[in-house]
C-alpha positions as protocol buffer text, in pm:
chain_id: "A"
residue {
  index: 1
  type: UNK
  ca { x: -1316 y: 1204 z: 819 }
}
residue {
  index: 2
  type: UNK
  ca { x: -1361 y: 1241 z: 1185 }
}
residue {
  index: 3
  type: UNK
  ca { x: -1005 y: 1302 z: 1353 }
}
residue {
  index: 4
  type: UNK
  ca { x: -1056 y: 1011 z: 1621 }
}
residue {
  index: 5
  type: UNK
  ca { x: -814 y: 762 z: 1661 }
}
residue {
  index: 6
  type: UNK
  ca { x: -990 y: 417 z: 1601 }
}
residue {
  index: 7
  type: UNK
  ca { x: -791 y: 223 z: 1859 }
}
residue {
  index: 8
  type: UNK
  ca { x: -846 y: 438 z: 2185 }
}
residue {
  index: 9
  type: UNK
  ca { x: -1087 y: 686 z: 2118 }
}
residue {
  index: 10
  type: UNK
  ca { x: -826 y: 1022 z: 2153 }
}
residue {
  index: 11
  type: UNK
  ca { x: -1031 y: 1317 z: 2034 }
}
residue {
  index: 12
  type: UNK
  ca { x: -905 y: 1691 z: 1943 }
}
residue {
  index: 13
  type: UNK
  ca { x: -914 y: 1870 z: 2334 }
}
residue {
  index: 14
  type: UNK
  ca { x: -1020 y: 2220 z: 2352 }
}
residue {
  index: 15
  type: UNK
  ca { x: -871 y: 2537 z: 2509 }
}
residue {
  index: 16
  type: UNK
  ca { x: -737 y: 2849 z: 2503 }
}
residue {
  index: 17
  type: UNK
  ca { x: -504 y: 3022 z: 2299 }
}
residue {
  index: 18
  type: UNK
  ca { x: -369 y: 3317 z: 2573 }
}
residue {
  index: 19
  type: UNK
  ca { x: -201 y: 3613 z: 2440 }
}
residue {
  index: 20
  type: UNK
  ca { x: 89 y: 3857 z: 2612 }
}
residue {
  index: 21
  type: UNK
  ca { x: -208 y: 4070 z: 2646 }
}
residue {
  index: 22
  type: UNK
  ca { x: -440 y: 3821 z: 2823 }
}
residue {
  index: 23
  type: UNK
  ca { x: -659 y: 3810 z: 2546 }
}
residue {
  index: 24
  type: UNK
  ca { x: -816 y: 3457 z: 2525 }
}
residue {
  index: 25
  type: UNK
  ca { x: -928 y: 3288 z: 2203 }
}
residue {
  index: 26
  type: UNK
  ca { x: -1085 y: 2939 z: 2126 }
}
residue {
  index: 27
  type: UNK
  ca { x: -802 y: 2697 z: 1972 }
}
residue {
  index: 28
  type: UNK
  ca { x: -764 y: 2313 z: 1925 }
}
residue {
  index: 29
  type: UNK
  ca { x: -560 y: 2081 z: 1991 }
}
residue {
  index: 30
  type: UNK
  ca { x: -524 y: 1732 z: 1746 }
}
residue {
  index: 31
  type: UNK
  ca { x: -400 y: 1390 z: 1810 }
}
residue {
  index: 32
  type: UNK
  ca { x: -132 y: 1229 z: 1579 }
}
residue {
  index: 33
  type: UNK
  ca { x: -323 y: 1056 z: 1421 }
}
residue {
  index: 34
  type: UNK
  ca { x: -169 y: 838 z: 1087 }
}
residue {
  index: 35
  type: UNK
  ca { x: -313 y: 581 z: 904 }
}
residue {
  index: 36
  type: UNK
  ca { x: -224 y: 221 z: 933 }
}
residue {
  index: 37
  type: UNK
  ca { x: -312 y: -120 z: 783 }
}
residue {
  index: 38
  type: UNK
  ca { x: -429 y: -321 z: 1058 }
}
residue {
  index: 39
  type: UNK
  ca { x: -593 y: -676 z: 1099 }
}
residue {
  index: 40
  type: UNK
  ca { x: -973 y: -637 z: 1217 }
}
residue {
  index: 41
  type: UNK
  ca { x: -1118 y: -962 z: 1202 }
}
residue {
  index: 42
  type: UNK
  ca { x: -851 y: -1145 z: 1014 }
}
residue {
  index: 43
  type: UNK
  ca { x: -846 y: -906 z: 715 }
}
residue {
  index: 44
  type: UNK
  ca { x: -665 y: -592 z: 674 }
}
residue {
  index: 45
  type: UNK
  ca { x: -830 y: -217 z: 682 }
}
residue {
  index: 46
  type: UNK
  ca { x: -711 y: 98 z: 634 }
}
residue {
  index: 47
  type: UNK
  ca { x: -755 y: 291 z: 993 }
}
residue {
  index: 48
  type: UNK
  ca { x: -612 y: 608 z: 1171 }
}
residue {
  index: 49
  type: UNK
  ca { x: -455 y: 544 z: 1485 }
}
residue {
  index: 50
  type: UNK
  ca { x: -287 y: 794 z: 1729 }
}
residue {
  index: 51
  type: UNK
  ca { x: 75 y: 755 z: 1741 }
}
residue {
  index: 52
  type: UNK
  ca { x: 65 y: 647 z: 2114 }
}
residue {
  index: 53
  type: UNK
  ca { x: -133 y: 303 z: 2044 }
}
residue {
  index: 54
  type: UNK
  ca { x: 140 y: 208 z: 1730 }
}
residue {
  index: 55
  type: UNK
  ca { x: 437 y: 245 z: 2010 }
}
residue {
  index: 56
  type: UNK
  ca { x: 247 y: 54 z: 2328 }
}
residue {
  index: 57
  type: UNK
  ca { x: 145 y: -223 z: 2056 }
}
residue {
  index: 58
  type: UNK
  ca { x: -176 y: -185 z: 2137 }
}
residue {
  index: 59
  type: UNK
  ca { x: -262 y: -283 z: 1745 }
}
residue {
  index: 60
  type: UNK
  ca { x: -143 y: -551 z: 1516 }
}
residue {
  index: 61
  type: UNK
  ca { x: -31 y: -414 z: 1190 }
}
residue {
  index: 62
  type: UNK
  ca { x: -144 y: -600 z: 865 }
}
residue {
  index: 63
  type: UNK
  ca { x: 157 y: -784 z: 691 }
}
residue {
  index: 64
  type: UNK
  ca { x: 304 y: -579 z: 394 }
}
residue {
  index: 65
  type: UNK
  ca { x: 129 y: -721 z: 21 }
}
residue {
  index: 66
  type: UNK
  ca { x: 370 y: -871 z: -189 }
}
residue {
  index: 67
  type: UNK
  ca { x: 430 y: -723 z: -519 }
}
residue {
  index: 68
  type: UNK
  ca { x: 335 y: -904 z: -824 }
}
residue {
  index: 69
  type: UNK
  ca { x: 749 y: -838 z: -960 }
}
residue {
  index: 70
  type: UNK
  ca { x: 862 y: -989 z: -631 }
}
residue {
  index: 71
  type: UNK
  ca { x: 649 y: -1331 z: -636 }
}
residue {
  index: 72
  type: UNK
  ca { x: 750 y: -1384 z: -1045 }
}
């Protein structure tokens, strides 16, 4: 599974790791990305959004399923 958040697009970025000694190595940096039920079309689907679009409401979170113990 690709590690893109589904809402905005935020990839991994790229860069450099730089030691005491200058020396410079390829490293990554990843979004926080966590997986959500939201509403896309009407029904609910299991997504990965970054943690930035869940704060700025920029999704709408499914409703939690009610248990079959808690409708008897």
């Amino acid at each position: 599974m690709a590690r893109v958040c589904n809402s905005c697009g935020k990839r991994p970025s790229y860069g450099h790791k730089v030691s005491h000694a200058n020396n410079k190595t390829n490293r990554r940096w990843y979004p926080n990305l966590q997986t959500v039920r939201i509403l896309v079309e009407g029904k609910p689907k299991r997504v990965r959004v970054c943690t930035q679009c869940l704060k700025s409401n920029r999704i709408q979170k499914a409703p939690r399923r009610q248990s079959l113990a808690a409708t008897a």
